[in-house]
C-alpha positions in Angstrom: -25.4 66.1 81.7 -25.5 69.7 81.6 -29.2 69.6 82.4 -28.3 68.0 85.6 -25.8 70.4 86.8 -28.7 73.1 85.8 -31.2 71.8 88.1 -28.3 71.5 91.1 -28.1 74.1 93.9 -25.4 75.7 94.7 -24.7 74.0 98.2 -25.4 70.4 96.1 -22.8 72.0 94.0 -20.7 73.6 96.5 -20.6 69.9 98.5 -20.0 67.9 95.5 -16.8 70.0 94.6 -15.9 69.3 98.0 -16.6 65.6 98.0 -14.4 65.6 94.7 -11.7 67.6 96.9 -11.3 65.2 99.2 -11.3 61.9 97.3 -9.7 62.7 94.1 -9.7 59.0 92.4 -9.8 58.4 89.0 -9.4 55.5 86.5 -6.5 54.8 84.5 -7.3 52.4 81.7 -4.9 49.7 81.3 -3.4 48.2 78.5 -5.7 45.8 75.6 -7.5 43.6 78.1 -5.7 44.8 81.4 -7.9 45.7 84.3 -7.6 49.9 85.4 -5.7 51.1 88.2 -6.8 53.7 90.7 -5.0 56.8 90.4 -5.3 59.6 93.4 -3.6 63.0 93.0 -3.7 65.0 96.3 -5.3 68.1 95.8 -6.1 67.7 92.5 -3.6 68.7 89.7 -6.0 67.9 86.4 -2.9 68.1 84.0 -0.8 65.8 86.4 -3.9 63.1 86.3 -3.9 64.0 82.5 -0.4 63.3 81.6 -0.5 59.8 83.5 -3.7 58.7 81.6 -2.3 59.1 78.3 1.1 58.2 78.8 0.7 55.4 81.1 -0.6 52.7 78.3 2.5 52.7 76.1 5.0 52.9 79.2 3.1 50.1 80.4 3.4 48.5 77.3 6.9 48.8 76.5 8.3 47.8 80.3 5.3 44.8 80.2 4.1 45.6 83.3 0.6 46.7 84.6 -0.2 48.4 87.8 -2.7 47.1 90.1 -4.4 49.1 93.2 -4.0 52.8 93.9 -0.9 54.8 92.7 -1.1 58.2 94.6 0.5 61.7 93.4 1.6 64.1 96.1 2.1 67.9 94.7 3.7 69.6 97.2 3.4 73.2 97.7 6.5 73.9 99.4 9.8 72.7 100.8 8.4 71.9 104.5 5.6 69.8 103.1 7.6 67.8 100.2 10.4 67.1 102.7 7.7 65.6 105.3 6.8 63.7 102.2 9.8 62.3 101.1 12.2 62.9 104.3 14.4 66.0 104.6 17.7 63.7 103.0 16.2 64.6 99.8 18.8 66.2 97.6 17.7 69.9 96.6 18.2 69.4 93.0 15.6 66.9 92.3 11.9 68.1 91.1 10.3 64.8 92.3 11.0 61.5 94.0 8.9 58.3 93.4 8.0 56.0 96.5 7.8 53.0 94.8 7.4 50.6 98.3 4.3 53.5 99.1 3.1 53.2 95.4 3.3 56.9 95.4 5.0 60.2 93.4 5.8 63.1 95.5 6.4 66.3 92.9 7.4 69.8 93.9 4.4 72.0 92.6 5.6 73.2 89.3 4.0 76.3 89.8 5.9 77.2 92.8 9.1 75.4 92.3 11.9 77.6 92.1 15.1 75.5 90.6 15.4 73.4 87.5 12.6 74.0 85.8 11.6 70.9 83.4 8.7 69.9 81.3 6.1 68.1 83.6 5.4 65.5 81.4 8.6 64.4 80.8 9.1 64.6 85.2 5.9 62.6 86.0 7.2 59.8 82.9 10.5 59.7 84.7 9.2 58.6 87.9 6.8 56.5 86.4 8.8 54.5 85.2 10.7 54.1 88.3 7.5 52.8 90.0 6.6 50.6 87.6 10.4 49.0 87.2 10.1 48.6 90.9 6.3 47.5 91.2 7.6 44.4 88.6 11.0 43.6 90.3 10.1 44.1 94.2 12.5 43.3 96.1 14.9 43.0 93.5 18.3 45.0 93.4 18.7 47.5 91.0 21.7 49.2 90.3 20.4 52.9 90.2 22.3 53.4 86.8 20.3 51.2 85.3 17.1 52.6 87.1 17.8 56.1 86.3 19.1 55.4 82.6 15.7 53.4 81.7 13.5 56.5 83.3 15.5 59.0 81.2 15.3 56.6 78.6 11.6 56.1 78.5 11.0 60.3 79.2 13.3 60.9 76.7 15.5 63.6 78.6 18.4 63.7 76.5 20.1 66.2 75.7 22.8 68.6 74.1 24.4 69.6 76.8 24.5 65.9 78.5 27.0 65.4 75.4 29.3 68.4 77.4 29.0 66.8 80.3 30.5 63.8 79.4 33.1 65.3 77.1 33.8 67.0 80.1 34.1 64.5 82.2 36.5 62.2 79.6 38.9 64.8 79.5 39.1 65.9 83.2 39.2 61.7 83.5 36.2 62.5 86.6 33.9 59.6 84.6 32.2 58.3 87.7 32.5 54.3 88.0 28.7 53.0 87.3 28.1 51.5 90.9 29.1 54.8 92.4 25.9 55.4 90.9 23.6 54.2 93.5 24.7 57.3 95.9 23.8 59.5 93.4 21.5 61.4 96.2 24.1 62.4 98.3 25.8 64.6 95.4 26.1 68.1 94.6 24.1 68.4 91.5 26.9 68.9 88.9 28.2 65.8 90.0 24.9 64.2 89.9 24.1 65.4 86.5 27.4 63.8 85.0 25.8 60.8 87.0 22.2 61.2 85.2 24.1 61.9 81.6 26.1 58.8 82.1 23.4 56.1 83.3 21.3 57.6 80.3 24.5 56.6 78.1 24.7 53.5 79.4 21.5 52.0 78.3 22.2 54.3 74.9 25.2 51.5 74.5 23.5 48.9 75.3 20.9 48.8 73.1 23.6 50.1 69.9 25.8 47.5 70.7 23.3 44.3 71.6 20.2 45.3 69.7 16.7 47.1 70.8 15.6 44.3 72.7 18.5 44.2 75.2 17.0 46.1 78.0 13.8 44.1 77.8 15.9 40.9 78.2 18.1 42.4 81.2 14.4 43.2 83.1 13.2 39.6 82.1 16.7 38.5 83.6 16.1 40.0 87.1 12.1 38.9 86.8 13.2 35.5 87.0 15.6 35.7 89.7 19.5 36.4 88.2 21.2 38.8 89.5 22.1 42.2 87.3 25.6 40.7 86.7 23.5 37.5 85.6 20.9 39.2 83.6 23.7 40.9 81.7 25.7 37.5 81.1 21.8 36.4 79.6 21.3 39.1 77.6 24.7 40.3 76.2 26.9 37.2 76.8 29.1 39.4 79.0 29.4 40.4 82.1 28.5 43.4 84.2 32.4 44.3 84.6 33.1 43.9 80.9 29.9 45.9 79.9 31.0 48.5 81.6 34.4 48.3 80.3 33.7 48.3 76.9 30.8 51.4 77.5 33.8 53.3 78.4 35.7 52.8 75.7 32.4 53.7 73.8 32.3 56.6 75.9 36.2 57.6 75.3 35.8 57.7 71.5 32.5 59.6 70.9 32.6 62.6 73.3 35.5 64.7 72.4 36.6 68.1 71.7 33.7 68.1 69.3 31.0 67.5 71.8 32.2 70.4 73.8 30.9 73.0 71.6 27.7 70.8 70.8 26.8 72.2 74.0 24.2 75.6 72.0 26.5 78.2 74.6 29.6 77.1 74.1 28.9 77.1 70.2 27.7 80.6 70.7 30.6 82.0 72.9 32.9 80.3 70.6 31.6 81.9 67.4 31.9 85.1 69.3 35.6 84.6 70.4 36.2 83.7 66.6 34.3 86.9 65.1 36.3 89.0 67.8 39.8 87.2 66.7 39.0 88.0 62.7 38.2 91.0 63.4 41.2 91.6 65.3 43.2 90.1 62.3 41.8 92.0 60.1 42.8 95.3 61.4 46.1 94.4 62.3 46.7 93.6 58.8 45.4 96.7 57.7 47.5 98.9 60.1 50.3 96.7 58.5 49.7 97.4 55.0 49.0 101.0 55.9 52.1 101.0 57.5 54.5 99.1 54.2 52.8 101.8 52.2 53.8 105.2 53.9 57.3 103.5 53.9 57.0 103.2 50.1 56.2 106.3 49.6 58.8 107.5 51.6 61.2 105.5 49.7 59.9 106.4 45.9 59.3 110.5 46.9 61.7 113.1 45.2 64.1 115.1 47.3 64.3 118.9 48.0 67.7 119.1 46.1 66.0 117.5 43.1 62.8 119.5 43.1 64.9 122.5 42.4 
């Protein structure tokens, strides 16, 4: 191999970087016995096309579904050019937006891309995810909860301060009903990370309550045709409206007061408003004592008239 590129020009070389340039394709191997898919990253992003290759078998695997044809990745170097991608209604917050009826993932260039900075892999898994949920069930409704709590699920975004988030939420009582959900472009992005935290929750329930196979079963429901109130009534032997019901009630009783401070700066401004309050004590009760013992000696000390 290396001999080759030895005995090469520079123009050969020069043209076949060029040719590479503009037809970026690649192979992605399916899964055991599965035909490869054609994967096109526009320009070329090697660690974007690396991520996909390795983590596309066992997402493939655990959704059961393959891809077939050409999945393209935009990586776009600026605002102008992702919103010509993905239209300018595109809320500011989000780092990438799958395309699932273009077969396509537009991403803001993480090298460039100036708010919420996330790991790449777990990004491209995300909206992986969404494509393949959407390449299996086209034409299919999905409630966007159960869309975007299956891609956090599968990218494995969870975090502390999520927990906050929906403490936060219980105690304010601004838990956002779950078909609210599917606008969850149009809002601001606290309010869309309360939606985020609580679809993620969701599916979290689900699979506590019904067992590790429920989600699988809900997909296979809307596969063959049912509804997502049906697929639920399949797999859980209730209902959409008492799912949700009873995830709230879940939701109710584990985030509390506790969960607040789970959140790492809330723990840290807390332990600092506690070391400022002991110490605060502390030398109150010292100017106190202090105090008690000049009275004391006041009290026990001999008078002029007995000194002499």
């Amino acid at each position: 191999m290396w001999g080759v590129i030895l005995l090469m020009s520079r123009r050969q070389l020069y043209l076949t970087g060029l040719f590479l340039f503009l037809l970026p394709l690649s192979w992605v191997q399916g899964g055991e016995g599965k035909p490869p898919f054609t994967l096109k990253v526009i320009p070329p992003y090697p660690k974007v096309e690396e991520i996909i290759r390795e983590d596309y078998p066992s997402l493939s695997s655990a959704l059961g579904v393959e891809l077939a044809g050409t999945l393209t990745v935009y990586v776009a170097s600026n605002q102008a050019q992702f919103e010509k991608l993905v239209g300018a209604g595109f809320p500011d917050w989000g780092l990438a937006c799958a395309l699932p009826s273009k077969r396509a993932i537009v991403l803001r260039d993480p090298r460039t891309a100036k708010k919420g900075k996330r790991d790449l892999e777990e990004v491209i898994t995300h909206e992986l995810t969404h494509i393949l949920l959407h390449w299996d069930l086209a034409g299919t409704h999905i409630p966007r909860w159960f869309d975007e709590g299956l891609a956090m699920s599968q990218s494995q975004e969870w975090r502390m301060g999520m927990d906050f988030t929906l403490a936060k939420a219980k105690l304010t009582g601004s838990l956002l009903p779950l078909r609210e959900i599917d606008r969850v472009n149009t809002f601001w992005w606290q309010k869309a990370d309360l939606a985020y935290a609580e679809s993620f929750s969701a599916l979290l329930w689900l699979e506590k309550s019904f067992g590790p196979a429920t989600v699988p079963k809900i997909i296979e429901g809307l596969r063959d045709g049912y509804s997502m109130n049906g697929a639920m009534w399949r797999a859980t032997g209730l209902g959409l409206r008492d799912c949700e019901n009873l995830w709230l009630q879940w939701v109710r009783r584990r985030y509390n007061l506790l969960a607040l401070f789970a959140d790492t700066s809330l723990l840290w401004l807390g332990l600092a408003i506690l070391f400022i309050l002991t110490f605060l004590v502390k030398r109150w009760r010292q100017r106190a004592i202090l105090r008690r013992w000049k009275r004391e000696e006041a009290l026990l000390s001999p008078s002029d008239d007995e000194e002499n």
